[in-house]
PyMOL Python script that loads the backbone (N, CA, C, O; Angstrom):
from pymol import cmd

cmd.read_pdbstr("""\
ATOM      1  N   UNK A   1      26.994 117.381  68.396  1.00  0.00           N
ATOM      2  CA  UNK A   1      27.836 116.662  69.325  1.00  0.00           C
ATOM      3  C   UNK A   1      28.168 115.310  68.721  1.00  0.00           C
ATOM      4  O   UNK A   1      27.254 114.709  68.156  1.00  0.00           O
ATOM      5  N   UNK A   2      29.309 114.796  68.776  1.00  0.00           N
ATOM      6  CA  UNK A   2      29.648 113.763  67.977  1.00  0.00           C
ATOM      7  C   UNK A   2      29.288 112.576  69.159  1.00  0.00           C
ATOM      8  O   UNK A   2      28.892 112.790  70.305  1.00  0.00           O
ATOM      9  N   UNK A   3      29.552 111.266  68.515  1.00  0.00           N
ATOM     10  CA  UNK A   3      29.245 110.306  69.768  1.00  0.00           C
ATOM     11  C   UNK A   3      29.639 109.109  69.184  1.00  0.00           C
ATOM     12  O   UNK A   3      29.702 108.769  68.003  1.00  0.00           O
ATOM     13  N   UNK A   4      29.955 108.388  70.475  1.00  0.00           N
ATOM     14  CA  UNK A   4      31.002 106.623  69.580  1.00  0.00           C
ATOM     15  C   UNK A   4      29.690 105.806  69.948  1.00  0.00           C
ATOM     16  O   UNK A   4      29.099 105.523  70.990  1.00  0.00           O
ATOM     17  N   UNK A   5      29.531 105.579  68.691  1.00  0.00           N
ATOM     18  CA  UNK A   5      28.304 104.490  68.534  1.00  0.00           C
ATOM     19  C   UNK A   5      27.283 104.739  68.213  1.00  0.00           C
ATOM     20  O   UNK A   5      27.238 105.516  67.260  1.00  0.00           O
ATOM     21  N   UNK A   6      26.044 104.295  68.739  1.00  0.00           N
ATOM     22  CA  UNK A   6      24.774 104.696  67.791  1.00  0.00           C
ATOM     23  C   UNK A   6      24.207 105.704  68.925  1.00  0.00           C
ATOM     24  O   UNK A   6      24.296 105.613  70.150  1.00  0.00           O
ATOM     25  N   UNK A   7      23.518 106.823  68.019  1.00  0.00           N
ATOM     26  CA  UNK A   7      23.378 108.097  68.519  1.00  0.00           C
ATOM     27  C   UNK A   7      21.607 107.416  70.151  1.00  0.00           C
ATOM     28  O   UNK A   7      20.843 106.452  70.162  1.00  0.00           O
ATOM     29  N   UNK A   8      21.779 108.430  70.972  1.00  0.00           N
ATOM     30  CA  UNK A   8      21.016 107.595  72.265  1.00  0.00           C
ATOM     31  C   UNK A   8      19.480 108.299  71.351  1.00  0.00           C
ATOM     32  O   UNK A   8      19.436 109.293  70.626  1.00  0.00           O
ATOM     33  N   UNK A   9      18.188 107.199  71.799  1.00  0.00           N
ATOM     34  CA  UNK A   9      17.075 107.516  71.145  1.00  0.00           C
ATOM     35  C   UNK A   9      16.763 109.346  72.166  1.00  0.00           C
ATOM     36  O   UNK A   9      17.186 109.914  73.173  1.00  0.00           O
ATOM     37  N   UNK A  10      16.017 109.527  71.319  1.00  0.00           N
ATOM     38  CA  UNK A  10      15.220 111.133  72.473  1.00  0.00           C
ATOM     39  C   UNK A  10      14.048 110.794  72.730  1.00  0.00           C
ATOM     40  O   UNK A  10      13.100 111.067  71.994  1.00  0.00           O
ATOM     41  N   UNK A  11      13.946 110.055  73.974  1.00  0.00           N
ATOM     42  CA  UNK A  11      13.090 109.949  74.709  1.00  0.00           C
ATOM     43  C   UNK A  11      12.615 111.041  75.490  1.00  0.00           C
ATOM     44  O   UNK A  11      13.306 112.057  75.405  1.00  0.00           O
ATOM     45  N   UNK A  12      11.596 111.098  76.241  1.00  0.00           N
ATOM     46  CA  UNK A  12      11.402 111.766  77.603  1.00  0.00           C
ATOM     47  C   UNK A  12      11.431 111.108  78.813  1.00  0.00           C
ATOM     48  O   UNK A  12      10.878 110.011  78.897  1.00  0.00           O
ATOM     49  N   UNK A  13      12.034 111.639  79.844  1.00  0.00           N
ATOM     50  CA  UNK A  13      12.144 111.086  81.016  1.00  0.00           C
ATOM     51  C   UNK A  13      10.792 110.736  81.382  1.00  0.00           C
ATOM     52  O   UNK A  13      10.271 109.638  81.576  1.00  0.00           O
ATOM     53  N   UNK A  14      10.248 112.154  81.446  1.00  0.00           N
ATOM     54  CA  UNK A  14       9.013 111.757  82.517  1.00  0.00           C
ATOM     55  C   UNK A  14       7.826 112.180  81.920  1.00  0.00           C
ATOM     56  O   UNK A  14       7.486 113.240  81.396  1.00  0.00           O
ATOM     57  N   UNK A  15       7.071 110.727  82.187  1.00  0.00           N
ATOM     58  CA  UNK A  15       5.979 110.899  81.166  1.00  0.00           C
ATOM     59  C   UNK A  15       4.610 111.640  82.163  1.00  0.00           C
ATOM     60  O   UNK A  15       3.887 112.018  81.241  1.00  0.00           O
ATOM     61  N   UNK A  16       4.109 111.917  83.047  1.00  0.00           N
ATOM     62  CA  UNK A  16       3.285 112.560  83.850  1.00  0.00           C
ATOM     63  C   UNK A  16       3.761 112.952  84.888  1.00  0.00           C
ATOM     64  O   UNK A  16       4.937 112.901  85.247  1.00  0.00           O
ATOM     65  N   UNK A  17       2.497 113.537  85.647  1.00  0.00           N
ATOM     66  CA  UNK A  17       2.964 113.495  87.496  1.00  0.00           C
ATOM     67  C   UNK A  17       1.841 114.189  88.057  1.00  0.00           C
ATOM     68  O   UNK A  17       1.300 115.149  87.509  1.00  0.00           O
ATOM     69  N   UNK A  18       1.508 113.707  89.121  1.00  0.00           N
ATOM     70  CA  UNK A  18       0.773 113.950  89.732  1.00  0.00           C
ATOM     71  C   UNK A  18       1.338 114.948  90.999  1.00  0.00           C
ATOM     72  O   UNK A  18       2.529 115.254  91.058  1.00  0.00           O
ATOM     73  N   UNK A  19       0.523 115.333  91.819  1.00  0.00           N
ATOM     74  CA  UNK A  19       0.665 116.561  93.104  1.00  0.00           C
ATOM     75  C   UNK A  19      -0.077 115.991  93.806  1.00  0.00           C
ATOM     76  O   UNK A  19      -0.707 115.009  93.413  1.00  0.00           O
ATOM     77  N   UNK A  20      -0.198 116.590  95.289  1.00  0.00           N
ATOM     78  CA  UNK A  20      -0.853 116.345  96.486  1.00  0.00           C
ATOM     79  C   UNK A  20      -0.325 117.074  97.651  1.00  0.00           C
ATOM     80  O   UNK A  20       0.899 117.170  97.750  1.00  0.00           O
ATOM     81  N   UNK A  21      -1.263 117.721  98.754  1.00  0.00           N
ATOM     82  CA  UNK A  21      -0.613 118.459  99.698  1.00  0.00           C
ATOM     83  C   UNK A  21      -0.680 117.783 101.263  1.00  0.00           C
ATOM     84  O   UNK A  21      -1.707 117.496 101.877  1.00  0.00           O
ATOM     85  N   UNK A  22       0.461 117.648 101.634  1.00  0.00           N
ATOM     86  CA  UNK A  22       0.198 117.097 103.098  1.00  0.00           C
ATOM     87  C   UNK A  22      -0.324 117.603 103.923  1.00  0.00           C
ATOM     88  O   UNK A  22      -0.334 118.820 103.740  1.00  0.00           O
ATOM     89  N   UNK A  23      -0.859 117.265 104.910  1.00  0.00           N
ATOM     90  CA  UNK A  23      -1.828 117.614 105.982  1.00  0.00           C
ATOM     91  C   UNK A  23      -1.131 116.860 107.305  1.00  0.00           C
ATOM     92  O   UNK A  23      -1.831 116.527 108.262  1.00  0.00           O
ATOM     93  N   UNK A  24       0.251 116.631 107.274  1.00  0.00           N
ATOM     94  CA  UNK A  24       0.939 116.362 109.087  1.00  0.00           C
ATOM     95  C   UNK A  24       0.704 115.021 109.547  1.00  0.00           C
ATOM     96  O   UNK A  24       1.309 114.472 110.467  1.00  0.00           O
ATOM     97  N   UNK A  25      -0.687 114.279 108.485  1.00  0.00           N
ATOM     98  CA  UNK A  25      -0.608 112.721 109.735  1.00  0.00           C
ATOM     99  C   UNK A  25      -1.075 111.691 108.565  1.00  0.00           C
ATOM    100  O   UNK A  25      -1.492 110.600 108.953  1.00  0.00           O
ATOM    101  N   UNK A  26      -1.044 111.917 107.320  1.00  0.00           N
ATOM    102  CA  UNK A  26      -1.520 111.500 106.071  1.00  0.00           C
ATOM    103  C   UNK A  26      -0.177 110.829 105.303  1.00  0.00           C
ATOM    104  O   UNK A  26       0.454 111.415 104.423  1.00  0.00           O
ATOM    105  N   UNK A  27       0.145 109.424 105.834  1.00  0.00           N
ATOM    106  CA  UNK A  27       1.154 108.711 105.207  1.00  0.00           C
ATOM    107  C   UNK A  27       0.739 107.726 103.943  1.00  0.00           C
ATOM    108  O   UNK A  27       1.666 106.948 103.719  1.00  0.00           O
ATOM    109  N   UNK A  28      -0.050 107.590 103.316  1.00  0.00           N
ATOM    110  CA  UNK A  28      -0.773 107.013 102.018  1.00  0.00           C
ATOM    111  C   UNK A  28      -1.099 107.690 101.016  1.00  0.00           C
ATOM    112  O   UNK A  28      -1.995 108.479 101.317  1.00  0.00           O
ATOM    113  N   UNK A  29      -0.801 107.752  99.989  1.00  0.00           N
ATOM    114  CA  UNK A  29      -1.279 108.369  98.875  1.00  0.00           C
ATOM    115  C   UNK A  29      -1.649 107.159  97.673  1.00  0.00           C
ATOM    116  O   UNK A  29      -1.199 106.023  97.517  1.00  0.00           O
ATOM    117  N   UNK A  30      -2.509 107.822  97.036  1.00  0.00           N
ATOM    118  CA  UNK A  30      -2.886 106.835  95.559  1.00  0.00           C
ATOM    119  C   UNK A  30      -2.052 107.727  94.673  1.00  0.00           C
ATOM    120  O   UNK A  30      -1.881 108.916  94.944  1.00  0.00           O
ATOM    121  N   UNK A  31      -1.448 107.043  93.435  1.00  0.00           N
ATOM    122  CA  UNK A  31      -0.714 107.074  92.876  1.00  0.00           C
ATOM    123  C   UNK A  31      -0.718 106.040  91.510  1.00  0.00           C
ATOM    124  O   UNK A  31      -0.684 104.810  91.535  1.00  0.00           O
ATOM    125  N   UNK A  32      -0.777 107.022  90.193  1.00  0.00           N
ATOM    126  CA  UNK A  32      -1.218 105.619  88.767  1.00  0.00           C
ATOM    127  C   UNK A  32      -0.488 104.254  89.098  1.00  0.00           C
ATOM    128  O   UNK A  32       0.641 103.942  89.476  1.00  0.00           O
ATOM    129  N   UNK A  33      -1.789 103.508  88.744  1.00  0.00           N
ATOM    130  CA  UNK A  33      -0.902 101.652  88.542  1.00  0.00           C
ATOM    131  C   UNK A  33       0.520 101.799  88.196  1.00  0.00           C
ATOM    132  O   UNK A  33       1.425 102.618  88.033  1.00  0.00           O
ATOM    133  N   UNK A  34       0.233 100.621  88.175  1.00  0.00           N
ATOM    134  CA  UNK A  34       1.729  99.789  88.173  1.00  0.00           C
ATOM    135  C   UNK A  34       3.018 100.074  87.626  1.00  0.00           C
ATOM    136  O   UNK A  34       3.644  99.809  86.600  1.00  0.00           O
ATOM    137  N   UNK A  35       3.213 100.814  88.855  1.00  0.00           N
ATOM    138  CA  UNK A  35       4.370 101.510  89.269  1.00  0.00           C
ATOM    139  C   UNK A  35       5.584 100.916  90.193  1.00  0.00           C
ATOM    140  O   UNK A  35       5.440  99.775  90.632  1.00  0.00           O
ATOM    141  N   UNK A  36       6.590 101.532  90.456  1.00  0.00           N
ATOM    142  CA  UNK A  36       7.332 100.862  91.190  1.00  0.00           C
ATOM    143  C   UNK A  36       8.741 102.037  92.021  1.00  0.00           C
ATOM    144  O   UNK A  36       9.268 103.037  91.533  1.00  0.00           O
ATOM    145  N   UNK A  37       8.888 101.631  92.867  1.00  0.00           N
ATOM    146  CA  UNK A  37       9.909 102.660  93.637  1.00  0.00           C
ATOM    147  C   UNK A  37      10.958 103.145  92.526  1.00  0.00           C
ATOM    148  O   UNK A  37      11.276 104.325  92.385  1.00  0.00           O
ATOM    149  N   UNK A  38      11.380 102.249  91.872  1.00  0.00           N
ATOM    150  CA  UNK A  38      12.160 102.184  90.047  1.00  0.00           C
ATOM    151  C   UNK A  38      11.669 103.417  89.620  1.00  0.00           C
ATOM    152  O   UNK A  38      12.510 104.293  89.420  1.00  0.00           O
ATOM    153  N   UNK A  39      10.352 103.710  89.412  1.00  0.00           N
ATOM    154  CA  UNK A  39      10.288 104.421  88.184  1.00  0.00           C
ATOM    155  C   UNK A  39       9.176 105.806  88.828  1.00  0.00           C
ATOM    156  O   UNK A  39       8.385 106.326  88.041  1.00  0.00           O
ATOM    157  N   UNK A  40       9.238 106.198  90.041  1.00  0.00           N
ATOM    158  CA  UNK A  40       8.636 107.003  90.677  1.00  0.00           C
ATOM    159  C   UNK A  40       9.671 108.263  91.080  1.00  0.00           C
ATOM    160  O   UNK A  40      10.522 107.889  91.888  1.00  0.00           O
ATOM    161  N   UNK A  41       9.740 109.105  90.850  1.00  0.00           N
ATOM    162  CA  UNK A  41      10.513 110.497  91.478  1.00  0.00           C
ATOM    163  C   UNK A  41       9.410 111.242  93.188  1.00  0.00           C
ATOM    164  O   UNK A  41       8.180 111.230  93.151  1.00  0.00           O
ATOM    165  N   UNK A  42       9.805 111.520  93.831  1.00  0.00           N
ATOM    166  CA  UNK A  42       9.175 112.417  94.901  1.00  0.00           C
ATOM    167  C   UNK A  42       9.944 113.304  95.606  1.00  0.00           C
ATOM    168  O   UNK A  42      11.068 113.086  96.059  1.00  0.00           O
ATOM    169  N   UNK A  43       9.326 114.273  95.682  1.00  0.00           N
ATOM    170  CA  UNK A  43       9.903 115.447  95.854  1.00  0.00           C
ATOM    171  C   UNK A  43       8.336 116.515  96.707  1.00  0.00           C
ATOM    172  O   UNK A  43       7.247 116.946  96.329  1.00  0.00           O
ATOM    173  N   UNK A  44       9.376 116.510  98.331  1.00  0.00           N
ATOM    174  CA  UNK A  44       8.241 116.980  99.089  1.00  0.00           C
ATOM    175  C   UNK A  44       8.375 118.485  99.649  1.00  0.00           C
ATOM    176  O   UNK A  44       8.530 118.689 100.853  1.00  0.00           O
ATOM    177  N   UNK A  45       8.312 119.443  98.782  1.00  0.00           N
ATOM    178  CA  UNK A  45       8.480 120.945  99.138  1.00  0.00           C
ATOM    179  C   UNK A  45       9.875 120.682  98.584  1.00  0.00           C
ATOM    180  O   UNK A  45      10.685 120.648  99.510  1.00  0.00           O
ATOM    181  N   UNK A  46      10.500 120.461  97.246  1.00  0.00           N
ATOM    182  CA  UNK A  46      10.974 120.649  96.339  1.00  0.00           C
ATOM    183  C   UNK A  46      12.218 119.559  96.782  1.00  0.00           C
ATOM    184  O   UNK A  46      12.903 119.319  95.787  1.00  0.00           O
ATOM    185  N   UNK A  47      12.573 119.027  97.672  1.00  0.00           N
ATOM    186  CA  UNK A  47      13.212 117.782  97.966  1.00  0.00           C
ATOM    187  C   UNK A  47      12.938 116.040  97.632  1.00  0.00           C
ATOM    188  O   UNK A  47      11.942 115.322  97.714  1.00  0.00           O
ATOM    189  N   UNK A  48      14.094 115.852  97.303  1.00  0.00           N
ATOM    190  CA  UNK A  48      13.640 114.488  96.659  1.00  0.00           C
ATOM    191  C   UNK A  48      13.904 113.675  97.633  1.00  0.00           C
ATOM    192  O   UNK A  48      14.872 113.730  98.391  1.00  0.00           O
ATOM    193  N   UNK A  49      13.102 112.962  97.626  1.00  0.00           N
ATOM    194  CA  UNK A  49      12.851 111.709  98.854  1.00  0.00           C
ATOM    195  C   UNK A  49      13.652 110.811  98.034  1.00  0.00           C
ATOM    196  O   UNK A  49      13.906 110.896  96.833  1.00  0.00           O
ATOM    197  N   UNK A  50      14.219 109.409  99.403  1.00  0.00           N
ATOM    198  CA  UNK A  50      15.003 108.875  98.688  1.00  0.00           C
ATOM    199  C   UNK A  50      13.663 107.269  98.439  1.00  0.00           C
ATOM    200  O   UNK A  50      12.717 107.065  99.199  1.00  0.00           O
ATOM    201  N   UNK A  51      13.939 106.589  97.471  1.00  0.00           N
ATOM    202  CA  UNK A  51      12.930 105.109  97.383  1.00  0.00           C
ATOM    203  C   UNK A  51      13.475 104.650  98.805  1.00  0.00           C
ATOM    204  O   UNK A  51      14.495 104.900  99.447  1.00  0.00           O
ATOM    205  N   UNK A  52      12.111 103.705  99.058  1.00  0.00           N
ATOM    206  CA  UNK A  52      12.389 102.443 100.509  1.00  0.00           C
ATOM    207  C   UNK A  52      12.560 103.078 101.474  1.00  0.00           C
ATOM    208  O   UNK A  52      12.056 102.824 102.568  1.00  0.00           O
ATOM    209  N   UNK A  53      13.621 104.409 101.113  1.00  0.00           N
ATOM    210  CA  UNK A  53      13.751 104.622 102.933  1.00  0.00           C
ATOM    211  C   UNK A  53      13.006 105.533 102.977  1.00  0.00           C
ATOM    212  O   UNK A  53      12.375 105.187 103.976  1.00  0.00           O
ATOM    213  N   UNK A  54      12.554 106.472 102.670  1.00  0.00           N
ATOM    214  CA  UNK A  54      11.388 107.835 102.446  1.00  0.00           C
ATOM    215  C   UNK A  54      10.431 107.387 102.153  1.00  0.00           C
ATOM    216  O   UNK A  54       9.549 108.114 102.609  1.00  0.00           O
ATOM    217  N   UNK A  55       9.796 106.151 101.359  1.00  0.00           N
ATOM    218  CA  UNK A  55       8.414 105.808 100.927  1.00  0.00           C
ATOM    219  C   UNK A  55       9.165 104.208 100.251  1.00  0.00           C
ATOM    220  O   UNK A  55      10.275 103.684 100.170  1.00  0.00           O
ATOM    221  N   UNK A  56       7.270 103.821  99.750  1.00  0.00           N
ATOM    222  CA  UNK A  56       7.601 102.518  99.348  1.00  0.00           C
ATOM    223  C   UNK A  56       6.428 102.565  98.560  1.00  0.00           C
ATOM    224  O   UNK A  56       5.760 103.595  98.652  1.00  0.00           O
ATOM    225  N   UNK A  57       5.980 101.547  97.702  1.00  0.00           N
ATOM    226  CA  UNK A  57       4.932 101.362  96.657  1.00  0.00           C
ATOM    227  C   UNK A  57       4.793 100.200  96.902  1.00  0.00           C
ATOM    228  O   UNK A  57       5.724  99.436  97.157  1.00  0.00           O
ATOM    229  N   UNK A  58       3.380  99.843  96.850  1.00  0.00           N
ATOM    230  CA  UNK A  58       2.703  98.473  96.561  1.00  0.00           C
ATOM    231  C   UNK A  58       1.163  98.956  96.101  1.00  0.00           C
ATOM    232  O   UNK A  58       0.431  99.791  96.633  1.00  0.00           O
ATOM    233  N   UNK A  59       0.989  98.296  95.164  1.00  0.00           N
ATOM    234  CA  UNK A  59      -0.437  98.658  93.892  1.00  0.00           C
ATOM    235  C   UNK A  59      -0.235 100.328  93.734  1.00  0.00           C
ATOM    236  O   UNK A  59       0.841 100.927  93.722  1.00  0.00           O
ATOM    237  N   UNK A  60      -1.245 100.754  93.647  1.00  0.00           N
ATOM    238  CA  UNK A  60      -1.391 102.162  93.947  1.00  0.00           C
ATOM    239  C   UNK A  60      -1.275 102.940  95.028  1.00  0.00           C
ATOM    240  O   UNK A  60      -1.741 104.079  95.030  1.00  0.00           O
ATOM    241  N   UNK A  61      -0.595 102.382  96.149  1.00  0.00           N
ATOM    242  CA  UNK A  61      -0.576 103.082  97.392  1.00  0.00           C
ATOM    243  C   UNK A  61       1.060 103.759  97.937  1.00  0.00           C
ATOM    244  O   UNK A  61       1.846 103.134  98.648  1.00  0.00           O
ATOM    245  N   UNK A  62       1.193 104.582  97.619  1.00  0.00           N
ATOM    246  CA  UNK A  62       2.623 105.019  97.655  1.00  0.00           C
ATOM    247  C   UNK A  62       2.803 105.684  99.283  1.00  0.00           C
ATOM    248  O   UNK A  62       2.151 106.645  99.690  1.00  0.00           O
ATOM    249  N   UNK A  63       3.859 104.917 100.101  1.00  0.00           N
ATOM    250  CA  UNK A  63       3.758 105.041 101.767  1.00  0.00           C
ATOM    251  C   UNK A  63       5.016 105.767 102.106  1.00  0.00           C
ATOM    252  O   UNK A  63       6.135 105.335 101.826  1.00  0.00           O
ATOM    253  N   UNK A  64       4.731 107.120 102.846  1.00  0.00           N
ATOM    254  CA  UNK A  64       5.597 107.432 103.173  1.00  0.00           C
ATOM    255  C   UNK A  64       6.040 106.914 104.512  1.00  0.00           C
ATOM    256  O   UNK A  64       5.125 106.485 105.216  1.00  0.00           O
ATOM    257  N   UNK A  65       7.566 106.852 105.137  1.00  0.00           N
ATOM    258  CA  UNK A  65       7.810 106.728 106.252  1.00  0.00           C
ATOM    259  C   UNK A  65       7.332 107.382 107.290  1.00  0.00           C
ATOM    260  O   UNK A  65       7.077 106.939 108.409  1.00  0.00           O
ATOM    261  N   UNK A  66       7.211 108.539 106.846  1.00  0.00           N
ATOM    262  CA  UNK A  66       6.919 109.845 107.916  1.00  0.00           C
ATOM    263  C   UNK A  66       5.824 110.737 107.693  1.00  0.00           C
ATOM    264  O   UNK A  66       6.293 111.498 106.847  1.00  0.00           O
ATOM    265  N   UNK A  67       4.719 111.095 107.913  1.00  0.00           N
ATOM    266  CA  UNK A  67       3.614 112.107 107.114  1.00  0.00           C
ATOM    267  C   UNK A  67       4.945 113.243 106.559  1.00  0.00           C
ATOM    268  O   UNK A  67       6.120 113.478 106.842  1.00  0.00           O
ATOM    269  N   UNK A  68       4.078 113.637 105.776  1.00  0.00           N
ATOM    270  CA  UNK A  68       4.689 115.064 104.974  1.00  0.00           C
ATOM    271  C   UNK A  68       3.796 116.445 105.850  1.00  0.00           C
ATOM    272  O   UNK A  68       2.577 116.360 105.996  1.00  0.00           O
ATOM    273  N   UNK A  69       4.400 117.384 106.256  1.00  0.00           N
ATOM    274  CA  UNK A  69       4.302 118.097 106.969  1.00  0.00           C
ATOM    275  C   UNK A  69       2.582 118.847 106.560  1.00  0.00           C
ATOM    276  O   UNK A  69       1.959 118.645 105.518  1.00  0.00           O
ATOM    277  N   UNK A  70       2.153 119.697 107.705  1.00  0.00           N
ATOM    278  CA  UNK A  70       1.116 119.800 106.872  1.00  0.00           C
ATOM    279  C   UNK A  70       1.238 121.319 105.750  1.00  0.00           C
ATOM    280  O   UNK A  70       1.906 122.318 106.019  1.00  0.00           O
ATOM    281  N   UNK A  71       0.503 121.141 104.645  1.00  0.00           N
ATOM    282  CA  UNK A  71       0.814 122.279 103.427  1.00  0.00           C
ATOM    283  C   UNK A  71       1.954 121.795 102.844  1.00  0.00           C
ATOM    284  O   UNK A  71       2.494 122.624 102.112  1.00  0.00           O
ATOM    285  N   UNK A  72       2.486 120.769 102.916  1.00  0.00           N
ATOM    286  CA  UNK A  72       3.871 120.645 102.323  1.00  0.00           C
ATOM    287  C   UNK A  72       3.021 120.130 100.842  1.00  0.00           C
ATOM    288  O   UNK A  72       1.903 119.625 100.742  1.00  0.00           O
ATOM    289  N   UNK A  73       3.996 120.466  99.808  1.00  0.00           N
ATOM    290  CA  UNK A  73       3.617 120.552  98.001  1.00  0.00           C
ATOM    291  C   UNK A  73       4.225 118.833  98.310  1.00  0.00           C
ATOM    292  O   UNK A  73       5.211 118.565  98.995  1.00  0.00           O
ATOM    293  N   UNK A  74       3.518 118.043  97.749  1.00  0.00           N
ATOM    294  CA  UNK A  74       4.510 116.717  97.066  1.00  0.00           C
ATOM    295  C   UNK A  74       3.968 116.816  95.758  1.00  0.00           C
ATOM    296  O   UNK A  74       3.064 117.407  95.166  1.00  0.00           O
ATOM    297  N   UNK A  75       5.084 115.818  95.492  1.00  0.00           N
ATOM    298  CA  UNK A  75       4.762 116.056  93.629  1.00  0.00           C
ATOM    299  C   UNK A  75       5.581 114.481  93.391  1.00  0.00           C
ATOM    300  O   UNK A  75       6.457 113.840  93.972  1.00  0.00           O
ATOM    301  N   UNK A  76       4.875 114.351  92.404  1.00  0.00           N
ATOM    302  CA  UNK A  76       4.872 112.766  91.914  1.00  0.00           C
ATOM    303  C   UNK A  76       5.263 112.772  90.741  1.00  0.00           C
ATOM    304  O   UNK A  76       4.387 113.175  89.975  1.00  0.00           O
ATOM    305  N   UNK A  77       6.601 112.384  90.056  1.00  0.00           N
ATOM    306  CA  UNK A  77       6.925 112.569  89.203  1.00  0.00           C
ATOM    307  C   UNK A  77       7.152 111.099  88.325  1.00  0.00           C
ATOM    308  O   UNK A  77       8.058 110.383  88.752  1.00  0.00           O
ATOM    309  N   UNK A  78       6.576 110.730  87.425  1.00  0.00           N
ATOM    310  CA  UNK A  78       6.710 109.134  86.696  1.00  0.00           C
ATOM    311  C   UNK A  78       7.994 108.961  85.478  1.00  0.00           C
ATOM    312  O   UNK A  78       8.203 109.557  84.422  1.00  0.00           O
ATOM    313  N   UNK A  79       8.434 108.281  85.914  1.00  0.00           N
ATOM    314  CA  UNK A  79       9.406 108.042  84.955  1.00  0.00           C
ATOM    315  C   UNK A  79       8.941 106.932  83.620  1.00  0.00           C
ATOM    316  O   UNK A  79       8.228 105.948  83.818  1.00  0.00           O
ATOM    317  N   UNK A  80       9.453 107.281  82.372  1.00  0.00           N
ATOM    318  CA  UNK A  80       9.384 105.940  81.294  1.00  0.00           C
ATOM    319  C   UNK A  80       9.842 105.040  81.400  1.00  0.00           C
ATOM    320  O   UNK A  80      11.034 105.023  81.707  1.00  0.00           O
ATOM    321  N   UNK A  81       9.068 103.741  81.183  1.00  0.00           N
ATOM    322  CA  UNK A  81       9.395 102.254  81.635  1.00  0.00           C
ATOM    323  C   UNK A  81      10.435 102.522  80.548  1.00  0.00           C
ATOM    324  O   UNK A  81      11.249 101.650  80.243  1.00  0.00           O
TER     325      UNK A  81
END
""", "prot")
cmd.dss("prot")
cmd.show_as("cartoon", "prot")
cmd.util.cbc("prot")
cmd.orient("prot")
């Protein structure tokens, strides 16, 4: 594929991720340091939550607005700084 300018590095998007299953009244999760709504993906029974308005981050505690249903799959997906 040709390209104007200097070719983009090949990175990987996403460098880990973690899982966790909801249980209906469980709005807190831990989640690796220092992180940020920026660089977090979530996706709860294969839907992606949106940042701030679906959840929020501060230290390791990633808050959802709403519990995640119970048995629902979340999945924590980290993006590269």
């Amino acid at each position: 594929m040709a390209y104007l300018g200097n070719k983009p590095a090949d990175v990987g998007l996403i460098t880990s991720s973690d899982t966790a299953t909801g249980d209906g009244s469980t709005t807190a999760f831990t989640i690796t340091s220092n992180r940020s709504v920026d660089d977090v993906l979530v996706h709860v029974n294969g839907i992606i939550y949106t940042p701030t308005t679906d959840y929020t981050i501060s230290g390791t505690t990633l808050t959802f607005a709403s519990a995640p249903a119970n048995s629902a799959e979340i999945d924590f997906r980290y993006l590269s700084k």
